[in-house]
Each structure stands twice: as C-alpha cells, then as structure tokens.
C-alpha positions in Angstrom: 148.7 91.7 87.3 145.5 91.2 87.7 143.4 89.7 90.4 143.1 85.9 89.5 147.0 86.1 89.3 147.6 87.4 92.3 145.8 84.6 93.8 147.7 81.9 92.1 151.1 83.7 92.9 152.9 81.9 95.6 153.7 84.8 98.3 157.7 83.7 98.3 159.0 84.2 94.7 161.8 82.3 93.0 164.4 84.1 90.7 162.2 82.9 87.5 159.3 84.1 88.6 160.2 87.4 90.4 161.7 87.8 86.5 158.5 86.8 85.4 156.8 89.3 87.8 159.5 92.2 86.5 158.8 91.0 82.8 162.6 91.1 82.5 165.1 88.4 81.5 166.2 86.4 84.1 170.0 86.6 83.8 169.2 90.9 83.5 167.4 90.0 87.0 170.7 88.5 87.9 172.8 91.1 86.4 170.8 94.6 87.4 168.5 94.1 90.1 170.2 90.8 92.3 173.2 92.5 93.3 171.9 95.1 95.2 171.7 94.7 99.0 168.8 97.1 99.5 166.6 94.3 97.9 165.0 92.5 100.3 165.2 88.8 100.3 164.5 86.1 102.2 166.6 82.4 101.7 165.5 79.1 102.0 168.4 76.4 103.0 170.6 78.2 99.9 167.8 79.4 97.5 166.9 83.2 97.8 163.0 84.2 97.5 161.5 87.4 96.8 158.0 89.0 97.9 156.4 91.1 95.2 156.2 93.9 97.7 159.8 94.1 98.1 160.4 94.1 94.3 157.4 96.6 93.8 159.5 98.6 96.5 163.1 98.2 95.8 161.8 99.4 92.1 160.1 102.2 93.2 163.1 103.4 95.3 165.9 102.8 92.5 163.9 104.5 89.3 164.8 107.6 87.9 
C-alpha cells in the first residue's frame, strides 16, 4: 500500500475492504480468516470493522 492510500483508507475497515486490503475474496475472508476469535474486531450497532494493524497482526501470527 503505498502512502497516498494509506491516507484515503478509512481507519475502521469493513469486510469488503479489509478483503480488499488482504487482496483475498471476500467470502475466503469470511470463510478462513472471520472465524477466528484471535482477530481483533471492533462492531458498530451489528456491523464488525477491522483496523489494518489487527489484520497485519493476526496474519503475522497465524502464517506458517
């Protein structure tokens, strides 16, 4: 990602765009990486968001 971005990125991700971030398929977001409770989210009313730095970490921690 580079820096321009990063500047446009909104700091609370939705499912689509923490996909986006993952360049993965949304329903493989929903199918590999969702379920896991070490992923940190945060919801709003019913709608779960996502900071990048808790994707970037909760990939970091689950790779091989």
């Amino acid at each position: 990602m580079d820096y321009k971005e990063y500047i446009t990125t909104p700091y609370l991700l939705t499912r689509e765009q923490a996909s986006n971030f993952l360049n993965i398929d949304p329903k493989s977001f929903d199918k590999y990486i969702r379920p896991h409770e070490d992923l940190q989210r945060f919801m709003i009313g019913r709608q779960e968001r996502y900071t990048i730095k808790s994707l970037v970490q909760f990939i970091e921690k689950n790779s091989i």
